[in-house]
C-alpha positions as a Markdown table, in Angstrom:
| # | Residue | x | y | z |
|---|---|---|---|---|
| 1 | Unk | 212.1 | 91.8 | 175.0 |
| 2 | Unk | 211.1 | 88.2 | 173.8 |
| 3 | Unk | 214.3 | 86.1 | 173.7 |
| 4 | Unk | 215.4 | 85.2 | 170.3 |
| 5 | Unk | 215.3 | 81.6 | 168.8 |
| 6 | Unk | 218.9 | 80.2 | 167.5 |
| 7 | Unk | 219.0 | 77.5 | 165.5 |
| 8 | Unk | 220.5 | 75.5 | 168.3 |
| 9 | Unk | 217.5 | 75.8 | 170.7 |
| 10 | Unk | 215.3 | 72.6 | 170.7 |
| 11 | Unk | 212.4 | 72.6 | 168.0 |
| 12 | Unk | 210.0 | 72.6 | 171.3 |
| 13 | Unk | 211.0 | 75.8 | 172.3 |
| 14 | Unk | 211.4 | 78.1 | 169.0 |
| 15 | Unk | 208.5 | 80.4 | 168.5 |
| 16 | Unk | 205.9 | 79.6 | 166.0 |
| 17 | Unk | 206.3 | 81.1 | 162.8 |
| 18 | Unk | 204.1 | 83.6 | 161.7 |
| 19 | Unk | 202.1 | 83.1 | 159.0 |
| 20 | Unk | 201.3 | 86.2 | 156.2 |
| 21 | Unk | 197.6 | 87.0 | 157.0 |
| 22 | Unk | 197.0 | 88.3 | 153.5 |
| 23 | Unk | 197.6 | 84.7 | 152.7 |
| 24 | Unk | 195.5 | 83.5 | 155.0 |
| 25 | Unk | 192.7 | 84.9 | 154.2 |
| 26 | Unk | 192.5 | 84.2 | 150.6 |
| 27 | Unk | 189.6 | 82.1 | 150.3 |
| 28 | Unk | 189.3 | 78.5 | 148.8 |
| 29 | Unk | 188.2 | 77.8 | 145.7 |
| 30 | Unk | 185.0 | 76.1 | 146.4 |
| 31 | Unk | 184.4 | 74.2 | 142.8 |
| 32 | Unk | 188.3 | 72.4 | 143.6 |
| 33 | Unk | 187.1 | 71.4 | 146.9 |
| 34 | Unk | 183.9 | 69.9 | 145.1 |
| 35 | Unk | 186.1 | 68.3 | 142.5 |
| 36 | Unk | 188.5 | 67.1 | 144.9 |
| 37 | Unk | 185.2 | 65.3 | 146.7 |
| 38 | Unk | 183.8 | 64.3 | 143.4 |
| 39 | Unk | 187.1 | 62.0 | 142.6 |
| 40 | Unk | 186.9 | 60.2 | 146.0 |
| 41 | Unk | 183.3 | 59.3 | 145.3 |
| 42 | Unk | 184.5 | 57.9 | 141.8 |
| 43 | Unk | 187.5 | 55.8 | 143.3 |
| 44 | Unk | 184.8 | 54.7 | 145.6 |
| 45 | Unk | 183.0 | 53.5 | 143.0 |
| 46 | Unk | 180.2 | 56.1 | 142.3 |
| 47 | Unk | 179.1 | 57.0 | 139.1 |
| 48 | Unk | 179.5 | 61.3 | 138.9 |
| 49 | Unk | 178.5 | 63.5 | 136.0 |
| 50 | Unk | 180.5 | 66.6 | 136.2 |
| 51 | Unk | 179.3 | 70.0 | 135.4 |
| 52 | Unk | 181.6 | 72.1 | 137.9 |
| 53 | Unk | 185.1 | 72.4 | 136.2 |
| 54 | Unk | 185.4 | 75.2 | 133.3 |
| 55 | Unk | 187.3 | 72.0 | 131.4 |
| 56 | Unk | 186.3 | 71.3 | 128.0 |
| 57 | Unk | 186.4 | 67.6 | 127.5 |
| 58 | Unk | 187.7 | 67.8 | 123.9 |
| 59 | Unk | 191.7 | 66.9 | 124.4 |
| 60 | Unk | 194.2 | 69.0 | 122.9 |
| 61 | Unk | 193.6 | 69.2 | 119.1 |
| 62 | Unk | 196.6 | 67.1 | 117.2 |
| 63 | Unk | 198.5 | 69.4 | 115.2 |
| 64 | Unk | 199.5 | 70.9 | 118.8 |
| 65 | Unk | 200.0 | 67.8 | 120.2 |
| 66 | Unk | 202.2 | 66.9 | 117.2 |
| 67 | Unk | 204.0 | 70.1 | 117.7 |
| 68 | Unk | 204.7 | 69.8 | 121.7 |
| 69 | Unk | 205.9 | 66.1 | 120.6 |
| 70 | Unk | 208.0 | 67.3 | 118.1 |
| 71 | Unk | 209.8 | 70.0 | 120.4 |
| 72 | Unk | 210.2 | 67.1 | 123.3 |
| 73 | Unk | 211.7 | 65.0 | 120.4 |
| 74 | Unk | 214.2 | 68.0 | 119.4 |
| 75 | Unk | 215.1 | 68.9 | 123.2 |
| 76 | Unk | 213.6 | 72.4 | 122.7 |
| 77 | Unk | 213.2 | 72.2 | 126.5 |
| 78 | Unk | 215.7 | 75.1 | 127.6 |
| 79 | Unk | 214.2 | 78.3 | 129.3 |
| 80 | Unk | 213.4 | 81.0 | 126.6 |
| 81 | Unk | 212.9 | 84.7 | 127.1 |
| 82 | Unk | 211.3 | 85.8 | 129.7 |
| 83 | Unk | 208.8 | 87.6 | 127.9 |
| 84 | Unk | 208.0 | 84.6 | 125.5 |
| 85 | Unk | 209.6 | 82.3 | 122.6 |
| 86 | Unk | 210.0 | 85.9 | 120.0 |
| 87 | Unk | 208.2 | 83.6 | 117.6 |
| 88 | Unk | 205.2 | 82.8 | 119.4 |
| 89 | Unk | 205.2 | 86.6 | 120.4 |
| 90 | Unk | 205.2 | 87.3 | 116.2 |
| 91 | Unk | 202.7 | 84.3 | 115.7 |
| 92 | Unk | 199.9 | 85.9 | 118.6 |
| 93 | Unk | 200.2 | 89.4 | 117.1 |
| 94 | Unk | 200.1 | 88.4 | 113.7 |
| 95 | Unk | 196.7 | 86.5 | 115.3 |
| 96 | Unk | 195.2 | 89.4 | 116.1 |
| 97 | Unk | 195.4 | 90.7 | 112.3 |
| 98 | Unk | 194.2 | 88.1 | 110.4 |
| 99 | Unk | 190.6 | 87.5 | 113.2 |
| 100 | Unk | 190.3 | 90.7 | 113.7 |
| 101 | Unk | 191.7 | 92.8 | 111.5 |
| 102 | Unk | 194.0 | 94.6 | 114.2 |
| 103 | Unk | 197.6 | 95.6 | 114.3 |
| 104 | Unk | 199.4 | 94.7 | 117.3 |
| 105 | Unk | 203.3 | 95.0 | 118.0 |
| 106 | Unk | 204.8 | 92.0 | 119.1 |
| 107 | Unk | 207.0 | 93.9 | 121.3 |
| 108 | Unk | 203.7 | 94.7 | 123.2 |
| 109 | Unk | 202.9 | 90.8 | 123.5 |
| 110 | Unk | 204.0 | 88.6 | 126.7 |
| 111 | Unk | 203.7 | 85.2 | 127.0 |
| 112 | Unk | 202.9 | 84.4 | 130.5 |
| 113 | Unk | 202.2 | 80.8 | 132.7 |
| 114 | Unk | 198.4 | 80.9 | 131.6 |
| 115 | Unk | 196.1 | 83.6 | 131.7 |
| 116 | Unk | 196.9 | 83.6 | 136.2 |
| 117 | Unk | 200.5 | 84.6 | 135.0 |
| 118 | Unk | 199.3 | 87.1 | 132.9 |
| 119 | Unk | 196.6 | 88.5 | 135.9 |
| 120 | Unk | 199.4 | 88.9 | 138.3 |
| 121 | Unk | 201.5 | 90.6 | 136.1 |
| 122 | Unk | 199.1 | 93.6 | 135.2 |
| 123 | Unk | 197.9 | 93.9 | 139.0 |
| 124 | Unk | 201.7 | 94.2 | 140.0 |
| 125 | Unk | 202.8 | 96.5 | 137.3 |
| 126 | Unk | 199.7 | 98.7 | 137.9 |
| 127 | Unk | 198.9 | 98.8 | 141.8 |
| 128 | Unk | 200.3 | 99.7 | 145.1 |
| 129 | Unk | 198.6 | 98.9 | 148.4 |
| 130 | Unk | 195.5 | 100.8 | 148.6 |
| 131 | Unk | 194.2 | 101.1 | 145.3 |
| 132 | Unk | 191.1 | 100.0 | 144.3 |
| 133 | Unk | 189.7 | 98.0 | 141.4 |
| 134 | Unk | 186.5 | 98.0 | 140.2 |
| 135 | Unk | 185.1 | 94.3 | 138.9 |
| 136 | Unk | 181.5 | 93.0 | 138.4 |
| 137 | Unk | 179.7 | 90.5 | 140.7 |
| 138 | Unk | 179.6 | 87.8 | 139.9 |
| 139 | Unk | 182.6 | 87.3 | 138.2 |
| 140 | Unk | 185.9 | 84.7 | 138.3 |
| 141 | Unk | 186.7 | 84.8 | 141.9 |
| 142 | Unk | 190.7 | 84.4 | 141.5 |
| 143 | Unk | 190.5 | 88.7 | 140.7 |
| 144 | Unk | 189.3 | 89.1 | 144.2 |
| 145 | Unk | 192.0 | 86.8 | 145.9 |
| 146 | Unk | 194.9 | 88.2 | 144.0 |
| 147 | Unk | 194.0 | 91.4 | 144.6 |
| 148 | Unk | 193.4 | 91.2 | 148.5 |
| 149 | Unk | 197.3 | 89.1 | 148.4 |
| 150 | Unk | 198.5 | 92.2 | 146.7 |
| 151 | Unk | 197.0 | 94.4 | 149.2 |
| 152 | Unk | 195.2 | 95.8 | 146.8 |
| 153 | Unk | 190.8 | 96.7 | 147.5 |
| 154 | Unk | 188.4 | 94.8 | 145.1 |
| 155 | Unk | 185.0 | 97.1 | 144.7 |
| 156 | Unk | 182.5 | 94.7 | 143.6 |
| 157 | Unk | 179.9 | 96.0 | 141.3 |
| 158 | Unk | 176.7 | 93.8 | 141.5 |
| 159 | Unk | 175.8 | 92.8 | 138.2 |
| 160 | Unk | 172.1 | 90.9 | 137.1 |
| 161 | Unk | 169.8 | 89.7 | 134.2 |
| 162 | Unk | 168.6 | 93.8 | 133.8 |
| 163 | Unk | 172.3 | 94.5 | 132.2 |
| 164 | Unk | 172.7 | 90.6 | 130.6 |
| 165 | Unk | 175.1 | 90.5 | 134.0 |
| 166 | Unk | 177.2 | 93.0 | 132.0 |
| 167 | Unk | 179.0 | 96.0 | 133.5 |
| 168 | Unk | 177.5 | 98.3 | 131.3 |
| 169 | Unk | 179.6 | 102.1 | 130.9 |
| 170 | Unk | 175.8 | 103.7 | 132.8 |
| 171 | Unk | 176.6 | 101.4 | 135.7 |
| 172 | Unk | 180.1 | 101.7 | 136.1 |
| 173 | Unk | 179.5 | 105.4 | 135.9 |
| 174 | Unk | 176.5 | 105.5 | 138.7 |
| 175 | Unk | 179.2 | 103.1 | 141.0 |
| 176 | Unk | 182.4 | 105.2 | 140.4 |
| 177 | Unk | 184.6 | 104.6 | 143.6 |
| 178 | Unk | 187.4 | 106.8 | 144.8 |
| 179 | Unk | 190.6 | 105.7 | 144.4 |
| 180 | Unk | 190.4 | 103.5 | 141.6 |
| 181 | Unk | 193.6 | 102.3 | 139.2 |
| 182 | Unk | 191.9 | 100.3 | 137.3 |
| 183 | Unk | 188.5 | 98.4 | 135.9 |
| 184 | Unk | 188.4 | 94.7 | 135.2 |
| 185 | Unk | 185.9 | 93.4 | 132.5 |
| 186 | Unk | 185.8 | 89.8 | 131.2 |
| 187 | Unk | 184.4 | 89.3 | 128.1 |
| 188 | Unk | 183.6 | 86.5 | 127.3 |
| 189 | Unk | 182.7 | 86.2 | 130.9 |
| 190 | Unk | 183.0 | 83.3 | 133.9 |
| 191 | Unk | 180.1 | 82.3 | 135.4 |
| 192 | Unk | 177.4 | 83.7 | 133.5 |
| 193 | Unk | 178.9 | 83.8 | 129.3 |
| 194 | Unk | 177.6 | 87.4 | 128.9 |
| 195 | Unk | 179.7 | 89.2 | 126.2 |
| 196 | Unk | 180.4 | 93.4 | 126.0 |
| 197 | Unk | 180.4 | 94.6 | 122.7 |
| 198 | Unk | 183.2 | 96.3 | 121.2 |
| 199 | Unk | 181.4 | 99.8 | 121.7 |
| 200 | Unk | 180.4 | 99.2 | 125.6 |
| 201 | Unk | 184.2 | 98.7 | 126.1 |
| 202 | Unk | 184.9 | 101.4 | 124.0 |
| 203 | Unk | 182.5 | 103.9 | 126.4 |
| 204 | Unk | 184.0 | 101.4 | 129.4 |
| 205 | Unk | 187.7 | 102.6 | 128.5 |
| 206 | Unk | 186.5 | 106.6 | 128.3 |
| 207 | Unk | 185.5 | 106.4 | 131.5 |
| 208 | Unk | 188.4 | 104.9 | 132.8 |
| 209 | Unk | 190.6 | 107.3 | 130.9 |
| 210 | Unk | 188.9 | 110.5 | 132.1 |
| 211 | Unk | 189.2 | 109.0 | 135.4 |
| 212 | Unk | 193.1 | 108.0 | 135.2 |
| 213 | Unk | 192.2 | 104.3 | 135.6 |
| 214 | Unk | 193.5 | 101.3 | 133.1 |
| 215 | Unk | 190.9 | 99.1 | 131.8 |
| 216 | Unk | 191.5 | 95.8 | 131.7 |
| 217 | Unk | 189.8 | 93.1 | 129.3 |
| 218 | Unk | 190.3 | 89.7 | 130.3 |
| 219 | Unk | 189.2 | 87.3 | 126.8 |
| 220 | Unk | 190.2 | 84.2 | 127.7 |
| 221 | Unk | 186.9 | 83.0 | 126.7 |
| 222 | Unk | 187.8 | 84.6 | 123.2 |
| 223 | Unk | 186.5 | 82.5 | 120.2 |
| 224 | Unk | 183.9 | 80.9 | 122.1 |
| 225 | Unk | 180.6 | 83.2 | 121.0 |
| 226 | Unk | 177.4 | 82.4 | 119.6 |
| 227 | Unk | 175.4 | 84.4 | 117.4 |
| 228 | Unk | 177.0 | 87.7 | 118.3 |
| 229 | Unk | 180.7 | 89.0 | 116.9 |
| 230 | Unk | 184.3 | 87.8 | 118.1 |
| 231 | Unk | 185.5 | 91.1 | 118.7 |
| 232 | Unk | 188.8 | 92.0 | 120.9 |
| 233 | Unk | 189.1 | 95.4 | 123.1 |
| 234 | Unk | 192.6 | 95.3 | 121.6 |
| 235 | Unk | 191.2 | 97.1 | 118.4 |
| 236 | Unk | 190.8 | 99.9 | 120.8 |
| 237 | Unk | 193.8 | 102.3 | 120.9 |
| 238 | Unk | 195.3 | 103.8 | 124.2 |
| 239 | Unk | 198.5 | 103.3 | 126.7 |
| 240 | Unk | 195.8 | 102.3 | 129.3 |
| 241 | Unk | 194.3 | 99.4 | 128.1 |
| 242 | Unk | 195.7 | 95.4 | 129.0 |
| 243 | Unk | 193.9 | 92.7 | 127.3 |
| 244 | Unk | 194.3 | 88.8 | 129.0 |
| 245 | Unk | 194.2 | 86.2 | 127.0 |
| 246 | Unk | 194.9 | 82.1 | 126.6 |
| 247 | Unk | 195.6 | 78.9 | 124.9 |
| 248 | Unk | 193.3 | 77.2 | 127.6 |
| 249 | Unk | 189.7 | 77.8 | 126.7 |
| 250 | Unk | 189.4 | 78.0 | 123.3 |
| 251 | Unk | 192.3 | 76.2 | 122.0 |
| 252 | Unk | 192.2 | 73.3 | 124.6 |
| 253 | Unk | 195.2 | 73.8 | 126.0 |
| 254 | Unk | 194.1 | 74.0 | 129.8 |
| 255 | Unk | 197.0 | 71.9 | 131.3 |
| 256 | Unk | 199.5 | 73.1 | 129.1 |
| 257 | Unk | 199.8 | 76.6 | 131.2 |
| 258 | Unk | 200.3 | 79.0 | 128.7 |
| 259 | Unk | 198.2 | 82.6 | 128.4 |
| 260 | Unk | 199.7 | 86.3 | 127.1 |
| 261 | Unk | 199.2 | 89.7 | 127.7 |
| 262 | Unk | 199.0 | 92.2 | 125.7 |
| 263 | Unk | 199.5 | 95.9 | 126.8 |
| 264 | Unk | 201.3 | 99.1 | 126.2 |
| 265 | Unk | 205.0 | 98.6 | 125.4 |
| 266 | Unk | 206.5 | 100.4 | 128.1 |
| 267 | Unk | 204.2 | 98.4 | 130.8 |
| 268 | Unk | 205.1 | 95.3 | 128.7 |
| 269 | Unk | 208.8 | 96.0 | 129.6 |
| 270 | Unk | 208.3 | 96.4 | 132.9 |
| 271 | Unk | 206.1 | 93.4 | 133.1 |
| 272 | Unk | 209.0 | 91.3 | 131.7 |
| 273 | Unk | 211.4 | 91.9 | 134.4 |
| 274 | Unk | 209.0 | 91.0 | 137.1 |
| 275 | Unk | 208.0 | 88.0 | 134.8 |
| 276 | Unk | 211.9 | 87.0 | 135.3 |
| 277 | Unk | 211.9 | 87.2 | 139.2 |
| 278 | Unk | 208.3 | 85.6 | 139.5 |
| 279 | Unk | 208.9 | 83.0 | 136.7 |
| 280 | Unk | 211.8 | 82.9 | 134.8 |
| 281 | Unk | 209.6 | 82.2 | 132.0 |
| 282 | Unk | 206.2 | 80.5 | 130.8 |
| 283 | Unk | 206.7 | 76.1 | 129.9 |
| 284 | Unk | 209.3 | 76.0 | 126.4 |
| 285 | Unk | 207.8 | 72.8 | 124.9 |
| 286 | Unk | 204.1 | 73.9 | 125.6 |
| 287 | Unk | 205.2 | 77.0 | 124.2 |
| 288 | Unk | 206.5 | 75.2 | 121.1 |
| 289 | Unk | 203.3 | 73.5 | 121.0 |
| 290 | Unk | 201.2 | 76.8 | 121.1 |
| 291 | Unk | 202.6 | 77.7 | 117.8 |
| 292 | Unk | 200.6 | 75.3 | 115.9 |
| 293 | Unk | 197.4 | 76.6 | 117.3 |
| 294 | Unk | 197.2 | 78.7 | 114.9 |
| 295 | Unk | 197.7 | 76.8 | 111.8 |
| 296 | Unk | 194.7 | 76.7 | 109.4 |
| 297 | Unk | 193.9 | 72.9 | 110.6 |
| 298 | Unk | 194.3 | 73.4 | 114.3 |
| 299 | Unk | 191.2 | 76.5 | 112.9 |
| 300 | Unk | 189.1 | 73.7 | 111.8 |
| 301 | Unk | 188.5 | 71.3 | 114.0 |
| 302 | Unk | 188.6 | 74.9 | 116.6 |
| 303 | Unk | 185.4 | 76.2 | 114.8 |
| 304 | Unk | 183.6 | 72.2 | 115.0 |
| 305 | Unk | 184.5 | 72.3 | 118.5 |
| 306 | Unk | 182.7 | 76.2 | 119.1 |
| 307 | Unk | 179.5 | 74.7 | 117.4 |
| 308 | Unk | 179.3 | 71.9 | 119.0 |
| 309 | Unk | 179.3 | 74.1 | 122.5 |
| 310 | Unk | 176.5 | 75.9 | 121.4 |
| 311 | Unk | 175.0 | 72.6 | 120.4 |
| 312 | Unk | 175.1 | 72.3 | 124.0 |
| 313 | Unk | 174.0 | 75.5 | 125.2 |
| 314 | Unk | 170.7 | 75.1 | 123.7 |
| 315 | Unk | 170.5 | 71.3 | 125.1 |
| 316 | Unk | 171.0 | 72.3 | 128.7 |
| 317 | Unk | 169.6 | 75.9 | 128.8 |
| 318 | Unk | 165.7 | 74.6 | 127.9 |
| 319 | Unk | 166.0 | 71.4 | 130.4 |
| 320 | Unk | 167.1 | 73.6 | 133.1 |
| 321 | Unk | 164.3 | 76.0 | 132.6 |
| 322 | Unk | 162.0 | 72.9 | 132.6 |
| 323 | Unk | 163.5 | 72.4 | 136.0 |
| 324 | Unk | 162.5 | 75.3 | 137.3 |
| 325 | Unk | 165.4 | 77.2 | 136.8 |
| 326 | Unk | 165.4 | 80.9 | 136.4 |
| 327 | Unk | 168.0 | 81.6 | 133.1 |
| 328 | Unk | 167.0 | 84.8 | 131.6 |
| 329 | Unk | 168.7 | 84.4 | 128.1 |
| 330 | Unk | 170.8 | 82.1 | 126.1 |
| 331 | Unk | 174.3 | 83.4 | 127.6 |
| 332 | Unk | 176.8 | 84.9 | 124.2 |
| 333 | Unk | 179.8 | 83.2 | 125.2 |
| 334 | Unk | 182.2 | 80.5 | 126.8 |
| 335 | Unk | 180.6 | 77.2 | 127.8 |
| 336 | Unk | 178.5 | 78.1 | 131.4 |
| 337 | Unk | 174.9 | 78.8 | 132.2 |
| 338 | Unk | 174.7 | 80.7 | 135.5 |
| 339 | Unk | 171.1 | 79.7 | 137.1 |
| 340 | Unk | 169.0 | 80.7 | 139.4 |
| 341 | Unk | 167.5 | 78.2 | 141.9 |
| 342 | Unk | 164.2 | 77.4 | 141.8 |
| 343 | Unk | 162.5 | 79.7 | 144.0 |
| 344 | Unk | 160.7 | 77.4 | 146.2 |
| 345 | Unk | 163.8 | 75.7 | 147.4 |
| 346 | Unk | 164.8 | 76.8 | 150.4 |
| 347 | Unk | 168.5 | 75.7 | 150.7 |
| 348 | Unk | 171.5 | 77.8 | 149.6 |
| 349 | Unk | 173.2 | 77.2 | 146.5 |
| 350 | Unk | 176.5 | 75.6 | 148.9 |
| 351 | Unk | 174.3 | 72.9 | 150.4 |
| 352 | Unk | 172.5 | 72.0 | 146.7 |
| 353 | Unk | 175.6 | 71.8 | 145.5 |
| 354 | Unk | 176.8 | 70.0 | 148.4 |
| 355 | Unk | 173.7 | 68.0 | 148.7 |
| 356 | Unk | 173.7 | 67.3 | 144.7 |
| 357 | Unk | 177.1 | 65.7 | 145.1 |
| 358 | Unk | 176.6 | 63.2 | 147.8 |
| 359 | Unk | 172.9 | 62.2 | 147.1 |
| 360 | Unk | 172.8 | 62.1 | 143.2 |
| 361 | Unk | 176.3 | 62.3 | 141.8 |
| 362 | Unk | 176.0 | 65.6 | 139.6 |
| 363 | Unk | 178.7 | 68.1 | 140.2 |
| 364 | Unk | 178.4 | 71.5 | 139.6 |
| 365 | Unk | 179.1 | 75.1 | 141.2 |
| 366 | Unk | 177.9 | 76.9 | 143.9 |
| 367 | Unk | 177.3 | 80.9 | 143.3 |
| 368 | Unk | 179.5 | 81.5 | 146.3 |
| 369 | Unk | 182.8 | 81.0 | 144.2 |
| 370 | Unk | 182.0 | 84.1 | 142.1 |
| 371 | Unk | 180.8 | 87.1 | 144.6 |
| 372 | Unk | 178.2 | 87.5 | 147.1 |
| 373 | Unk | 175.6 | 89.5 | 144.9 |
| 374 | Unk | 172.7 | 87.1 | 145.1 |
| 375 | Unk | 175.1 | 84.1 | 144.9 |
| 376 | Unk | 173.4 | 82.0 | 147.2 |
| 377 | Unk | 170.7 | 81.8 | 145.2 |
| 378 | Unk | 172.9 | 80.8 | 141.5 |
| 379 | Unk | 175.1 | 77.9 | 140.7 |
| 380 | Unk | 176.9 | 77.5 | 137.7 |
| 381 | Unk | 177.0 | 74.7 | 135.2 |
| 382 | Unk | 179.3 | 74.1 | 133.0 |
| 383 | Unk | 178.1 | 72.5 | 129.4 |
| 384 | Unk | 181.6 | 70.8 | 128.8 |
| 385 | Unk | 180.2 | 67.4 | 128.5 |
| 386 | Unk | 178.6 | 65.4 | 125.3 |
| 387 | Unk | 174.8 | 65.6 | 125.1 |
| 388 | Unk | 174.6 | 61.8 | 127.2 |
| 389 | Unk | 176.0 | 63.0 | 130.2 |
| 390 | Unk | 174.1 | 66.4 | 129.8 |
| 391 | Unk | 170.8 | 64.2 | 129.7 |
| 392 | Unk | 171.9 | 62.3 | 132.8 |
| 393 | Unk | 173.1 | 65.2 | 134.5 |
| 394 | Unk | 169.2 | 66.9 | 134.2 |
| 395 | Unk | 167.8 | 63.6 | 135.1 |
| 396 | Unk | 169.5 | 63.4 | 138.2 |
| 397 | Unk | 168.8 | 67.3 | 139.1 |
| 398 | Unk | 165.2 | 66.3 | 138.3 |
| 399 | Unk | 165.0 | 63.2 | 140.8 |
| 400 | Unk | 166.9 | 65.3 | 143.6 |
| 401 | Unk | 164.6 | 68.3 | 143.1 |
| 402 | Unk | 161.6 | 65.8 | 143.4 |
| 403 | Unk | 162.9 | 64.1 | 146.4 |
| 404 | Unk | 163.1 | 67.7 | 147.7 |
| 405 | Unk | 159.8 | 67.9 | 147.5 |
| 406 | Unk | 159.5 | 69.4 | 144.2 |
| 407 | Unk | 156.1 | 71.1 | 143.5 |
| 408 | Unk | 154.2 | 69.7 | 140.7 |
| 409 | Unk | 152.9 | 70.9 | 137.3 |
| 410 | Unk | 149.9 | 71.3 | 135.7 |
């Protein structure tokens, strides 16, 4: 029997701790490593156009900066509930009726530390070690490593232009896998924008149900849609549905941490006691601040700001193509376009993104963050930038993918 350390030995001849190998084999997140690469070119002096980061540049809009100002300057800065200020609670429910016309409880609302406190949440209340979860590929790679910490088995579904990168309910049907708790859609969806209508998540949450599976619906990317409606799976009724959502993407409240959940009430409960032992509660003043997203001027300059992203959309998506570029629609939703490389290049997408970096300054994402369907063959780009830096971003792209030895045209 291995002799045991005491806290008087020397540090020499303790043992090495051990070190969790769930957590050690939760993979990096590959655009962060790029970012963290791009910044050290900057301080360096190197002029970088950045297309990796799912960051609008718009800054928070004022009347929720003049609110999260307002509660600093009152010293609103105490914990609240666990489960949420009860106001903001009222004010996201009360939300959901006046967009969408649907009636939600505020008792089934929790206010979480961004849409990542809301994810871990619903994967704890819902899973033991074992189970199985069903998600599309590619989709936002953070499902897969939460899961795996959890000891829980992501089943990718591979997912491509033929269903608009949708999980449709005929695929998810043909792909059923044993032992599944639970099915998780985004919608608006990270990397490729495709949106599921409110009927496909309707047939989505059958399936589930006759399987004895949750659905979840993560809308973060809510509100962000072009051309097709803003529609929420919460106007679907059933104790097995959990809808994600946040104050990042839309209202441009990215660093400010705050995201919800809404689910059924006695889930909701549970959820709020683990939200107590994992985080006491989401950030008061931000909290504070969140409440005046939802005031008829904060709606405003929301709605110029979704416009102006599909300005965007249609700047980058056609100069891309021209590129070379296989995009096989104008994406629904959220502020990404989720390319394919041209097929004559014979690098993966990790070394043109690497490659793109160092030799022209234009960051983006490779495909390997979201899956492994075909990834190394996509990166993602994220139209978050005003139409100047889009240009310059193309031009450089172009010049690289000349220097690569791009073919020419006729």
């Amino acid at each position: 029997m291995a002799k045991r350390a005491t806290k008087d030995q020397p540090m020499a001849e303790r043992p090495t701790s051990r070190l969790a190998e769930r957590a050690c084999r939760v993979e990096p997140f590959h655009v962060m490593r790029l970012l963290g690469r791009a910044r050290e070119l900057e301080a360096a002096g190197r002029s970088i156009v950045h297309l990796e980061v799912g960051e609008p540049d718009f800054s928070t809009p004022e009347p929720i900066l003049a609110a999260g100002r307002a509660a600093l300057d009152a010293g609103l800065t105490h914990y609240t509930p666990a489960a949420g200020l009860p106001a903001l609670r009222q004010a996201i429910a009360a939300h959901y009726g006046r967009r969408h016309g649907v009636e939600v409880d505020p008792a089934r609302v929790l206010v979480t530390p961004g849409a990542s406190g809301a994810l871990q949440l619903v994967f704890s209340v819902l899973l033991e070690p074992g189970d199985r979860v069903m998600l599309g590929d590619p989709s936002y790679p953070c499902y897969r490593q939460m899961l795996g910490l959890m000891g829980a088995e992501p089943v990718a579904v591979p997912l491509g232009p033929e269903t608009g990168y949708r999980l449709t309910p005929e695929r998810l049907e043909a792909v059923w896998a044993p032992g599944t708790r639970a099915v998780v859609v985004a919608s608006p969806a990270n990397p490729t924008g495709a949106v599921t209508s409110l009927d496909e998540l309707r047939a989505l949450h059958a399936i589930c149900r006759a399987r004895g599976a949750a659905l979840i619906v993560d809308e973060i990317y809510r509100g962000l849609t072009y051309g097709v409606p803003d529609t929420t799976a919460l106007a679907l009724a059933g104790e097995d549905l959990y809808v994600i959502d946040s104050f990042s993407k839309y209202f441009g409240m990215t660093g400010w941490r705050v995201g919800w959940v809404a689910g059924p009430e006695e889930a909701v409960a549970v959820m709020d006691r683990l939200a107590q032992n994992f985080f006491i509660a989401a950030n008061t003043p931000a909290q504070h601040a969140a409440l005046a997203a939802f005031s008829p001027e904060t709606a405003v300059i929301l709605e110029q700001r979704r416009v102006i992203f599909q300005q965007r959309r249609d700047r980058l998506l056609p100069a891309l193509r021209d590129l070379g570029f296989g995009l096989s629609g104008a994406p629904d939703g959220a502020f990404y376009l989720y390319a394919r490389l041209p097929e004559w290049l014979e690098i993966d997408s990790m070394d043109f993104a690497t490659r793109l970096l160092e030799e022209a300054g234009v960051a983006l994402t490779p495909g390997q963050d979201f899956g492994s369907h075909e990834c190394d063959r996509h990166v993602r780009l994220a139209y978050t930038r005003d139409f100047d830096v889009l240009d310059e971003g193309v031009r450089r792209i172009g010049d690289f993918l000349t220097d690569l030895g791009r073919p020419g045209r006729d």
